[in-house]
Backbone as CSV, one residue per row, in Angstrom:
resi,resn,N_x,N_y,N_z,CA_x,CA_y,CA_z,C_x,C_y,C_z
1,UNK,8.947,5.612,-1.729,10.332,5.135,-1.682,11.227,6.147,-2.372
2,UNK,12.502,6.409,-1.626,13.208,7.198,-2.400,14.935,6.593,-2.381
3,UNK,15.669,6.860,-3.936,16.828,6.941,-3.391,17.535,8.455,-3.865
4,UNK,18.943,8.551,-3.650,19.052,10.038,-3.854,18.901,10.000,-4.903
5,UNK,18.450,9.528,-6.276,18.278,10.395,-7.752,16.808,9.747,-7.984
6,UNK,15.892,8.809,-7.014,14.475,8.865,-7.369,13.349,8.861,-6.479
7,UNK,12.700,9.455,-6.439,11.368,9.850,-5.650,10.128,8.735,-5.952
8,UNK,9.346,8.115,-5.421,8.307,7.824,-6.153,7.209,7.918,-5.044
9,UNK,6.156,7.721,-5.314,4.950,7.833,-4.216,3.877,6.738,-5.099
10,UNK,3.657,6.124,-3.898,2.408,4.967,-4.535,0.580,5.865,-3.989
11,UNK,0.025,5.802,-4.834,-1.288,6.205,-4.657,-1.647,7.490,-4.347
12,UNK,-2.161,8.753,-4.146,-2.496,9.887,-4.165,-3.681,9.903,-3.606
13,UNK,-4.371,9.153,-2.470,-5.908,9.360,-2.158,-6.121,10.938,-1.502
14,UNK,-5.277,11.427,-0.877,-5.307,12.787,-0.120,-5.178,13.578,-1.678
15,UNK,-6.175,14.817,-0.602,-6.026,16.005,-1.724,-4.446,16.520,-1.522
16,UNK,-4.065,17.041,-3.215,-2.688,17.878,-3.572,-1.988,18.813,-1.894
17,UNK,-2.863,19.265,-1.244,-2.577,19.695,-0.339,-2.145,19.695,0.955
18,UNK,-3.162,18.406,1.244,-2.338,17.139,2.300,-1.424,16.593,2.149
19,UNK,-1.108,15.863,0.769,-0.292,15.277,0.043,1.224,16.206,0.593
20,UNK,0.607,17.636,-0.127,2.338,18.288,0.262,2.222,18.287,1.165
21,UNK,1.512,18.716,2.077,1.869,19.024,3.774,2.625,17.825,4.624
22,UNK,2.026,16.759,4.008,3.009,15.477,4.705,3.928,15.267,3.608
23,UNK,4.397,15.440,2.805,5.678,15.245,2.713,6.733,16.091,3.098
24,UNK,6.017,17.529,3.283,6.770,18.667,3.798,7.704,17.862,4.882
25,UNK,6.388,17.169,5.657,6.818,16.819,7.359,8.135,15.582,6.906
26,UNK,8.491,15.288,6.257,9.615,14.443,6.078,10.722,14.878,4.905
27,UNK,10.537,15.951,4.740,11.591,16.716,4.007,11.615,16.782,2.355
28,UNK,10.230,16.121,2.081,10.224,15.990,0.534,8.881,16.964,0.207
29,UNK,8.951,16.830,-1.363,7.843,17.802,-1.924,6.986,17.297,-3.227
30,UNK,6.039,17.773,-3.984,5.466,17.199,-4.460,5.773,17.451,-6.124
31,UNK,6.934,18.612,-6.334,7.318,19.264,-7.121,8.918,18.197,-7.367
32,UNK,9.542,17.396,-6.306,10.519,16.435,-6.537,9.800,14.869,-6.541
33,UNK,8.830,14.815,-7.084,8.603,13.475,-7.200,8.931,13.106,-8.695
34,UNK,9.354,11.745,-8.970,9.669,11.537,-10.215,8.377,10.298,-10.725
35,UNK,7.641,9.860,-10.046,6.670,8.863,-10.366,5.529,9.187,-9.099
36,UNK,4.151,8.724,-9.497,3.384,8.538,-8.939,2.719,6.647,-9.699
37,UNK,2.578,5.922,-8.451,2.575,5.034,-8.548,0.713,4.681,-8.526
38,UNK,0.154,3.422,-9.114,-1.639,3.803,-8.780,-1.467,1.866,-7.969
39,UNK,-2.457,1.886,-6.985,-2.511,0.662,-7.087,-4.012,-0.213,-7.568
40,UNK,-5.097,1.489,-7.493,-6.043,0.877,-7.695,-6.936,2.041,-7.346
41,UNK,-8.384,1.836,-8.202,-9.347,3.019,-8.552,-10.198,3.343,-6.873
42,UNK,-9.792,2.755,-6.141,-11.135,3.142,-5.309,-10.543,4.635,-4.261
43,UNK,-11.362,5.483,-4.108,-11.388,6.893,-4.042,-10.543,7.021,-2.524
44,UNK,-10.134,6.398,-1.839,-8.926,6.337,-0.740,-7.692,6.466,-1.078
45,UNK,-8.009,5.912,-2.502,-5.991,5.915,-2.925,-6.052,6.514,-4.403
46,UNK,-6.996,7.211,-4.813,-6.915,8.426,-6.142,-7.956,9.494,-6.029
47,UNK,-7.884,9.634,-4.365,-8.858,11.111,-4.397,-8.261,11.754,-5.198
48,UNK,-6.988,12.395,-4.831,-6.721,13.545,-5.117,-5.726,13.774,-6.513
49,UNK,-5.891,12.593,-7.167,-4.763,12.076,-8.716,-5.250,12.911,-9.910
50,UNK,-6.418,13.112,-10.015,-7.048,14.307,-11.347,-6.340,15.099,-10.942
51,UNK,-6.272,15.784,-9.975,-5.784,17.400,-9.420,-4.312,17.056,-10.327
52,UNK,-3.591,16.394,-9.166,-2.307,16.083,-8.997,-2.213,16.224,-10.594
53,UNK,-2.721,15.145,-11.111,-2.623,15.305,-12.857,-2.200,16.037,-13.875
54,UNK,-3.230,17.140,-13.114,-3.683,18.282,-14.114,-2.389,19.502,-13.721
55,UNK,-1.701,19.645,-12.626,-1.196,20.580,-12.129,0.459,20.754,-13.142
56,UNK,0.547,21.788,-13.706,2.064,21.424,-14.554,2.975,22.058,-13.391
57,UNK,3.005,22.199,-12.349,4.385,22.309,-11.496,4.637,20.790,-10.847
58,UNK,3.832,19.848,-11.441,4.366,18.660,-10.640,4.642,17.615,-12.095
59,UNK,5.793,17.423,-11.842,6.153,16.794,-13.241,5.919,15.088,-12.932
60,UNK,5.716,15.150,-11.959,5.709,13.011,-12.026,4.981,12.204,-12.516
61,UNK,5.322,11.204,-13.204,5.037,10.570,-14.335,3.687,9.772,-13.472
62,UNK,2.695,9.703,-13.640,1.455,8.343,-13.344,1.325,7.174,-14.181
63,UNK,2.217,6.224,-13.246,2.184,5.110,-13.744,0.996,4.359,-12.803
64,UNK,-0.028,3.290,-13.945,-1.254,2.959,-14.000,-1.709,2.164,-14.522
65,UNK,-2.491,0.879,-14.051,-2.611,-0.030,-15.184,-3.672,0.122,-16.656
66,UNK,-3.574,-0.505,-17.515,-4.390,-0.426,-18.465,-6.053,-1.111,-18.212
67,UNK,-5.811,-1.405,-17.713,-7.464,-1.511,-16.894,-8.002,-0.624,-15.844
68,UNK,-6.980,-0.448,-15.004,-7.367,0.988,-13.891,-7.645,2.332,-14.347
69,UNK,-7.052,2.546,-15.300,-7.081,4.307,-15.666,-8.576,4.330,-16.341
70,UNK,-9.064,3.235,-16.800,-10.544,4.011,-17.704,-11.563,3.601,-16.483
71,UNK,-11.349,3.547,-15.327,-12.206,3.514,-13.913,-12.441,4.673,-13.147
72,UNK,-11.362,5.615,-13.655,-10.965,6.551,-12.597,-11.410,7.628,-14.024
73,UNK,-12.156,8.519,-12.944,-12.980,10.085,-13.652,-12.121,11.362,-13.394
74,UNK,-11.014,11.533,-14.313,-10.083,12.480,-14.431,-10.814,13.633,-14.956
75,UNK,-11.976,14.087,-14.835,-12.137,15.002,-15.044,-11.492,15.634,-16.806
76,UNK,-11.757,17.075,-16.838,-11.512,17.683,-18.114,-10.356,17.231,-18.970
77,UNK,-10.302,16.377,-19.867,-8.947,16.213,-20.361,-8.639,14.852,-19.911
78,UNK,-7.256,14.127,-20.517,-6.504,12.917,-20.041,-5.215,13.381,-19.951
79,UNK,-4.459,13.110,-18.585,-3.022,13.638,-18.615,-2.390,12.563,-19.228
80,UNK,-1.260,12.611,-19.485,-0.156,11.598,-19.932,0.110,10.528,-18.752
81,UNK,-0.284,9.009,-19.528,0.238,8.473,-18.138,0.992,7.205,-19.156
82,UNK,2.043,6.148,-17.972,2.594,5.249,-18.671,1.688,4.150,-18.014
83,UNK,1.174,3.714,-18.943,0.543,2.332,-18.595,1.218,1.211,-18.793
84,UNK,0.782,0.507,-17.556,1.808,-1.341,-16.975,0.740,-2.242,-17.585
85,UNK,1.122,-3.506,-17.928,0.394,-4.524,-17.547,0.568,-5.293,-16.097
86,UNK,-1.108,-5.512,-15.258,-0.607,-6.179,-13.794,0.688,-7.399,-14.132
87,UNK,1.465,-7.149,-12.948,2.706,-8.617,-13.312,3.572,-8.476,-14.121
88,UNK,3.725,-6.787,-14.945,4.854,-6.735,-15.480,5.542,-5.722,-14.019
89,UNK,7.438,-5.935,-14.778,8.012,-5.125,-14.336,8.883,-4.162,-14.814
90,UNK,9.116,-3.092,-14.162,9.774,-1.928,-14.969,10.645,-1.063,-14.313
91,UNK,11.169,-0.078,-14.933,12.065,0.759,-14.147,11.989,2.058,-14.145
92,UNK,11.662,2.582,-12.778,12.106,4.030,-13.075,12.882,4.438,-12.175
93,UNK,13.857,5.305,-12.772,15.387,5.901,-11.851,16.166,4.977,-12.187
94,UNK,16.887,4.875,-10.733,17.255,3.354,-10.411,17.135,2.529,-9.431
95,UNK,15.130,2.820,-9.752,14.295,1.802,-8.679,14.041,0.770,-9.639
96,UNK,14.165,-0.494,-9.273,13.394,-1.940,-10.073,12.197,-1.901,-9.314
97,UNK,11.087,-2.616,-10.223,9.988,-2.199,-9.778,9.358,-3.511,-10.249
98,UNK,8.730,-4.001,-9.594,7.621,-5.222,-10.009,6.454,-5.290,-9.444
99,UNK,5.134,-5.296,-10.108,4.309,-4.757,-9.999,3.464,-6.700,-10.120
100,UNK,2.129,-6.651,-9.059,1.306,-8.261,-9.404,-0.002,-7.898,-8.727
101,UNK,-0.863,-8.825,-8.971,-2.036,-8.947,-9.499,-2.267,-9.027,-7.564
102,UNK,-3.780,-8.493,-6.837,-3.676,-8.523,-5.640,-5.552,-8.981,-6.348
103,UNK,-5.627,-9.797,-4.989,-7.241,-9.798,-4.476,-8.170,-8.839,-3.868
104,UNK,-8.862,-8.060,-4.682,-9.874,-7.199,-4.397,-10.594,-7.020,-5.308
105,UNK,-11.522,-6.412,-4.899,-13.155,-5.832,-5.478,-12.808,-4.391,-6.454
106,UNK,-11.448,-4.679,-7.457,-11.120,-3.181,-8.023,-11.127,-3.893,-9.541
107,UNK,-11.127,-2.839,-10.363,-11.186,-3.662,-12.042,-9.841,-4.217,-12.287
108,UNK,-8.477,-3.896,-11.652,-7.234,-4.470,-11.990,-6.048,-3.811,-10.677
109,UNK,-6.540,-4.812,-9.478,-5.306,-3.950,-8.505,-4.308,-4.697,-8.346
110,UNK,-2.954,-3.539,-7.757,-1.745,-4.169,-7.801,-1.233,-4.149,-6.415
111,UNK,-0.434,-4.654,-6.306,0.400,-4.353,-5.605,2.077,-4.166,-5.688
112,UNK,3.465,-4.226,-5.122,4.377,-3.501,-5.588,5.395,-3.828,-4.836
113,UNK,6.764,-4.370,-5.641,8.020,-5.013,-4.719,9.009,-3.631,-5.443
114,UNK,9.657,-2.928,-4.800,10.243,-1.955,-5.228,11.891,-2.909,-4.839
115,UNK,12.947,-2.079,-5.852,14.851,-3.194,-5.423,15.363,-1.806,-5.691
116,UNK,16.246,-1.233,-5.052,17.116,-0.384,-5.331,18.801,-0.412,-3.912
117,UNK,19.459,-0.223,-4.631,20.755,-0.762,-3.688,20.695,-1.503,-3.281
118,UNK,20.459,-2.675,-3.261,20.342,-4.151,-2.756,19.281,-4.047,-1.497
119,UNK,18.435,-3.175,-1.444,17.104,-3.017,-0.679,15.961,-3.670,-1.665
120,UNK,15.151,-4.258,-0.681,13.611,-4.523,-1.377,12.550,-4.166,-0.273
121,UNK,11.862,-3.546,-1.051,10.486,-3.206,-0.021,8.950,-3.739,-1.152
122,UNK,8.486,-4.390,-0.070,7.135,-4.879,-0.236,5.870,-3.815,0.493
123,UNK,4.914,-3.586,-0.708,3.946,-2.510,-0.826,2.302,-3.227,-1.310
124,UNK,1.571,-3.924,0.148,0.734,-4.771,0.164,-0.749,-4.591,0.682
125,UNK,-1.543,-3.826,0.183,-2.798,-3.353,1.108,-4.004,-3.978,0.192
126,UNK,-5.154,-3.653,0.730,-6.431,-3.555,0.236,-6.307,-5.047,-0.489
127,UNK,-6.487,-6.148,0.461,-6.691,-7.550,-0.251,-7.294,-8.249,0.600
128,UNK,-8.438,-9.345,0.171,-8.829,-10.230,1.033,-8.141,-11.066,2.064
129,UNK,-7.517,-11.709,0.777,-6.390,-12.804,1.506,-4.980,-13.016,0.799
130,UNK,-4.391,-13.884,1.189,-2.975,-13.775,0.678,-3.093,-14.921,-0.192
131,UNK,-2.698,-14.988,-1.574,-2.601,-16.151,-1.749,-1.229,-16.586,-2.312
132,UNK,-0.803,-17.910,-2.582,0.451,-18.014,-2.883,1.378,-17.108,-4.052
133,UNK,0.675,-16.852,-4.761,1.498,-15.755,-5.818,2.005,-14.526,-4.679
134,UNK,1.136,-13.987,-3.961,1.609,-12.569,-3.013,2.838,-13.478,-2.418
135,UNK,2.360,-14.295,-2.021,3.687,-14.621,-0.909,4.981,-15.038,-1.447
136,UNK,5.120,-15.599,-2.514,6.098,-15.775,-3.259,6.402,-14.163,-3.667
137,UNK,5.736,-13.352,-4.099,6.373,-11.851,-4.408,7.361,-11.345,-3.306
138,UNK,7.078,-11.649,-2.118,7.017,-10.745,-0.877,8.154,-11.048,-0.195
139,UNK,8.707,-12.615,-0.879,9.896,-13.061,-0.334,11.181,-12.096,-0.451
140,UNK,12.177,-12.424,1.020,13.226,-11.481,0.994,13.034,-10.288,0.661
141,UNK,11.774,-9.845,1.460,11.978,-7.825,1.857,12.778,-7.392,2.705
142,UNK,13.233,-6.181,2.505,13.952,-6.121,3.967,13.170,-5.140,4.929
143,UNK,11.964,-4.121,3.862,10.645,-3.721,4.773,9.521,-4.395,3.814
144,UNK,8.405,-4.395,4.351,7.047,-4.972,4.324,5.944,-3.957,4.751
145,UNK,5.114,-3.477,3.902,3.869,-2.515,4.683,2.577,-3.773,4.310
146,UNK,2.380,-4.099,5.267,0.706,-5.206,5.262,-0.457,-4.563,5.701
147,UNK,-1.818,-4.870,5.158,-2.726,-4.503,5.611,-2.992,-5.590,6.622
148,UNK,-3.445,-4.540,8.139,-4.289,-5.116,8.873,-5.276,-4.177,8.948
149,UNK,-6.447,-4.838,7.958,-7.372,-3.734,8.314,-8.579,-3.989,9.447
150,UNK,-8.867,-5.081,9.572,-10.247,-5.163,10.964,-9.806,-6.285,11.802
151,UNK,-10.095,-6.133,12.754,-10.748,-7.269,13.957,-12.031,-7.953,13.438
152,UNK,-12.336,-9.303,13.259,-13.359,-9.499,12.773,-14.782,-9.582,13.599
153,UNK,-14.456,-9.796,15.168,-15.316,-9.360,15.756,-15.667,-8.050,15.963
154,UNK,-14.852,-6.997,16.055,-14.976,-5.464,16.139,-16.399,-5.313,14.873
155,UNK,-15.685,-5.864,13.376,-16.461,-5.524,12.421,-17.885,-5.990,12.120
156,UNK,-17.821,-6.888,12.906,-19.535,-7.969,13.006,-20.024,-7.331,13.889
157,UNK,-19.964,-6.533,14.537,-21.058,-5.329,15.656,-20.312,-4.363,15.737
158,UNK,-19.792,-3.984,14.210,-19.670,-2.638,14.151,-21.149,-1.842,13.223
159,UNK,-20.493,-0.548,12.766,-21.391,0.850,12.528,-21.736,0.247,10.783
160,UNK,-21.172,-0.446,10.111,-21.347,-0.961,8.664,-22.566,-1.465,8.438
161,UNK,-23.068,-1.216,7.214,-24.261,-2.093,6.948,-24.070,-3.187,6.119
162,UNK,-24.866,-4.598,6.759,-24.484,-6.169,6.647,-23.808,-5.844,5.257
163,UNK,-24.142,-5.641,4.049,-23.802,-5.578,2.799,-22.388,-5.234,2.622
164,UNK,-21.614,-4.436,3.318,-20.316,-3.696,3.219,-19.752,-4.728,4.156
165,UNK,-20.176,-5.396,5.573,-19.128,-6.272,6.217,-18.931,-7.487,5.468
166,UNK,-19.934,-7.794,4.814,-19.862,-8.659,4.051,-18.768,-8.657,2.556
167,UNK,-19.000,-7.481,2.063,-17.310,-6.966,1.675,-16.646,-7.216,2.043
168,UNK,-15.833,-6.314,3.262,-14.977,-6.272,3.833,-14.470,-7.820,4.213
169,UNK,-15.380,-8.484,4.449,-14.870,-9.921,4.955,-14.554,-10.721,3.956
170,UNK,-14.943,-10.598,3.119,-14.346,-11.880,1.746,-13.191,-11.532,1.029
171,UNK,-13.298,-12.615,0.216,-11.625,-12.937,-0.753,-11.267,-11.839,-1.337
172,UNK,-12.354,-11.063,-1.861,-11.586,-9.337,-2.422,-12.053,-8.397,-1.697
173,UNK,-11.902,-8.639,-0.207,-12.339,-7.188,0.494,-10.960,-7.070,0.880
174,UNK,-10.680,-6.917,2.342,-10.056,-6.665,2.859,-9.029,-7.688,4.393
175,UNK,-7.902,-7.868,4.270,-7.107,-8.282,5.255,-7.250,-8.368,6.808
176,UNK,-8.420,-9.183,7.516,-8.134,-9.019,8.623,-7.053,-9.051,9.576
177,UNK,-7.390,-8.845,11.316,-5.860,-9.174,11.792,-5.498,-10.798,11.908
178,UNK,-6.489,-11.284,11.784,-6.140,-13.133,11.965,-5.755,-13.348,10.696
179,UNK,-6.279,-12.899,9.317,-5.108,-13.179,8.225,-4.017,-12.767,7.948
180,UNK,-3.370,-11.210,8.683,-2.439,-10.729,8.936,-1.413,-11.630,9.642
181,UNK,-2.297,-12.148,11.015,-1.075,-12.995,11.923,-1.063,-14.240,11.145
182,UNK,-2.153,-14.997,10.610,-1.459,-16.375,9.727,-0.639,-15.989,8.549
183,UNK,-0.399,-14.975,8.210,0.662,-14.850,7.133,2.172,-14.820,7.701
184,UNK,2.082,-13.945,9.335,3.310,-13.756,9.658,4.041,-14.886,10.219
185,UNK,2.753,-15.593,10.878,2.930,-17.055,11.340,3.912,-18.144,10.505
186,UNK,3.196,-17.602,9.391,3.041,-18.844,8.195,4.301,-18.471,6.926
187,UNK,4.538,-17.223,6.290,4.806,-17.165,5.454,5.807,-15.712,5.172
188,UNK,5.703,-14.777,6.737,6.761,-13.962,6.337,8.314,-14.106,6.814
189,UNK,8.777,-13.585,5.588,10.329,-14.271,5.439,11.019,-13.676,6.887
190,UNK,11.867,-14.251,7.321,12.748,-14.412,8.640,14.026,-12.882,7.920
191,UNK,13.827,-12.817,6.781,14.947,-11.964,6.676,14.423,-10.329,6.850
192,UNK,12.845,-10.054,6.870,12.440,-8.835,6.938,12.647,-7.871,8.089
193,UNK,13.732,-7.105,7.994,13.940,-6.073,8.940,12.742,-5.227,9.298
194,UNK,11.887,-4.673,8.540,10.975,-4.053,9.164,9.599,-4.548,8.774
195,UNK,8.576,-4.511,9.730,7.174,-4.551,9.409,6.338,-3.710,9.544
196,UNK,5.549,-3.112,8.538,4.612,-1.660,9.089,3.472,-2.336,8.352
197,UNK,2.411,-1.954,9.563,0.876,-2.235,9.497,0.189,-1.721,9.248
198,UNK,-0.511,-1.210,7.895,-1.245,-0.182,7.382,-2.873,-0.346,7.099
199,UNK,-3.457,0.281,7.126,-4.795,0.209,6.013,-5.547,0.110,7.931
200,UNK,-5.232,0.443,9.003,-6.037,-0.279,9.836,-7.311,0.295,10.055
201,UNK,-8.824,0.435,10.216,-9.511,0.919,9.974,-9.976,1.229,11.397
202,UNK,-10.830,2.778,11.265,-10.556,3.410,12.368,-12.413,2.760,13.227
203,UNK,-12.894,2.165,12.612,-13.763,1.557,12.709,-14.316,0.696,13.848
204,UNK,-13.407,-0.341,13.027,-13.739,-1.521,12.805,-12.123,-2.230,13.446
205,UNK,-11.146,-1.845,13.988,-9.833,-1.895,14.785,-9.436,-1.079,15.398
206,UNK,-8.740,-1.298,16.599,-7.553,-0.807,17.020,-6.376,-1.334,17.176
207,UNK,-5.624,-0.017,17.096,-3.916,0.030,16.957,-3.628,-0.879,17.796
208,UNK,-3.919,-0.830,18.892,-3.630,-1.799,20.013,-3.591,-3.466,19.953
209,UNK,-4.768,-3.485,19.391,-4.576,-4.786,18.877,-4.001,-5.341,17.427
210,UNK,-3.671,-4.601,17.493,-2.647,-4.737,15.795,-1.829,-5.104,16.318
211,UNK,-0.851,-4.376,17.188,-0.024,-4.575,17.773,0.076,-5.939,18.881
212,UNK,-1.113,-6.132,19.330,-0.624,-7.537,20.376,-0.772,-8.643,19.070
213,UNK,-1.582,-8.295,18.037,-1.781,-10.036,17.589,-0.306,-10.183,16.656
214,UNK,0.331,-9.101,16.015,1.371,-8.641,15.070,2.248,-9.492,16.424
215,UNK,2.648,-8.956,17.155,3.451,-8.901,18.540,3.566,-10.745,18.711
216,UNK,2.902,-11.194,18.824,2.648,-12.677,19.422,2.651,-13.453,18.286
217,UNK,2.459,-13.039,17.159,2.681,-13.539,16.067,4.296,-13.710,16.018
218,UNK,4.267,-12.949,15.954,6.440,-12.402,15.327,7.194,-13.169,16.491
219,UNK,6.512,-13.245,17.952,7.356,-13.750,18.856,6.640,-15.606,18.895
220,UNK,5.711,-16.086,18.511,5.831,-17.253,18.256,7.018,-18.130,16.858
221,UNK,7.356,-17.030,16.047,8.422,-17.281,14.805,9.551,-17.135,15.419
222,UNK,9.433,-16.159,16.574,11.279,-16.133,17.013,12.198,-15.028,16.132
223,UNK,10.782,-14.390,15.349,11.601,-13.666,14.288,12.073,-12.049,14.866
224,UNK,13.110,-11.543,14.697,13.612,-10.125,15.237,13.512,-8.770,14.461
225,UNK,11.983,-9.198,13.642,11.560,-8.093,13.101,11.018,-7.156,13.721
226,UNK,11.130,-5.652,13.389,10.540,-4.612,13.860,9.166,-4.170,13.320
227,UNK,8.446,-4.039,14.434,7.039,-3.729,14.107,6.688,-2.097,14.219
228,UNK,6.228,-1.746,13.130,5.473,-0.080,13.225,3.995,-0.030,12.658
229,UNK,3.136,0.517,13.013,2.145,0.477,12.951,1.722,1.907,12.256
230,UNK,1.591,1.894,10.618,0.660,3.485,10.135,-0.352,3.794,10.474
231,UNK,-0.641,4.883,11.197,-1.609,5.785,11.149,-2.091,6.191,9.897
232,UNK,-3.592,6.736,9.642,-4.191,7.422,9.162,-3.862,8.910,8.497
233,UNK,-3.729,9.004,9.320,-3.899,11.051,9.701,-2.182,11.293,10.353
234,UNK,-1.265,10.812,10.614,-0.137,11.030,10.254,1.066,10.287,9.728
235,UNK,1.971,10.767,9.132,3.011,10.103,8.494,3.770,8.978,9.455
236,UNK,3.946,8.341,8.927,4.947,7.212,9.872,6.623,7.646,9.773
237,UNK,7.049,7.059,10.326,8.633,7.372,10.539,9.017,6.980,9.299
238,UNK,10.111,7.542,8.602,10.846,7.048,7.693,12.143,6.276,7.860
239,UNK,11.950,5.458,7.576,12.811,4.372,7.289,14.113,3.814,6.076
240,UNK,15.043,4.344,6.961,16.476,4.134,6.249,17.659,3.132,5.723
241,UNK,18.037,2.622,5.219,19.042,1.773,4.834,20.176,2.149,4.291
């Protein structure tokens, strides 16, 4: 999220190098970031955060919870970081920032309602299920990034071994698309201008069907939200207010 006097970036799983190369592709750099945001230790979303860390041409602050940072193997040294408690909130720039407690298999993950100019964006991945605390956070976004990460039939005769679908499928794995569409069904606010669908796994889903169950979802609500769907391996459109 950026406004013109703050930069921030949630999670760092790409190496320093990818990292810049896609922000190149949208006009930013890794040398103007003013925060790096963590949501959680598992090696998708802090591959590349030791590096990032350690590098003194990148001045942005790693903000991190006090349970997450002694999970994560920073290598030689500890950089300076500001540690949150999950469910507090704080400020940096003049982004408001509120930070809460998410369902997964991590020692303390978050997730993240960012307010700046009378914008709110909701920042929601890597969770089993939704439960009423998320959804009360999530109220009145005007964007939303949700995980849809599997089809649950795709993932029951997919390439995983029983032990990991069995992950993936419970209360702290991961977001299927049928808990995706009962949330949108059920519980996302009528005022959200945009919806982007992230975390989808290249596996165990396709885009395609992200898109019809997202699609039929949003048009059984009547709601005139816009749907975008993140890729993996490239940046999504940026999104303005």
């Amino acid at each position: 999220m950026a406004t013109e006097k703050t930069r921030i970036l949630v999670d760092a799983g790409l190496s320093m190098k990818e990292l810049g190369r896609r922000l190149a592709g949208i006009g930013e750099t890794l040398a103007g970031l003013d925060a790096i945001l963590i949501t959680h230790e598992h090696s998708d979303h802090v591959g590349g955060l030791p590096v990032l860390a350690r590098n003194k041409d990148i001045g942005a602050a790693i903000y991190i919870s006090w349970l997450t940072e002694p999970a994560i193997d920073w290598g030689a040294g500890r950089p300076r970081l500001e540690k949150f408690q999950a469910g507090a909130s704080f400020r940096i720039g003049d982004i408001e920032i509120q930070s809460f407690s998410i369902p997964h298999d991590a020692a303390d993950p978050v997730g993240f309602c960012f307010q700046a100019q009378g914008v709110r964006i909701g920042v929601v991945t890597d969770l089993g299920y939704v439960p009423e605390s998320i959804k009360f956070h999530l109220r009145r976004t005007d964007l939303l990034l949700l995980e849809a990460n599997h089809d649950l039939d795709m993932l029951k005769v997919g390439p995983y071994p029983w032990s990991v679908k069995q992950r993936v499928m419970s209360r702290v794995g991961h977001l299927s698309n049928l808990g995706m569409s009962n949330f949108l069904l059920g519980d996302l606010d009528g005022s959200t201008a945009h919806l982007v669908l992230g975390h989808i796994s290249e596996q165990n889903n396709h885009p395609e069907i992200v898109r019809m169950v997202a699609s039929e979802a949003l048009g059984r609500r009547g709601i005139k939200t816009r749907l975008s769907l993140a890729a993996q391996r490239t940046p999504t459109e940026v999104f303005r207010f």
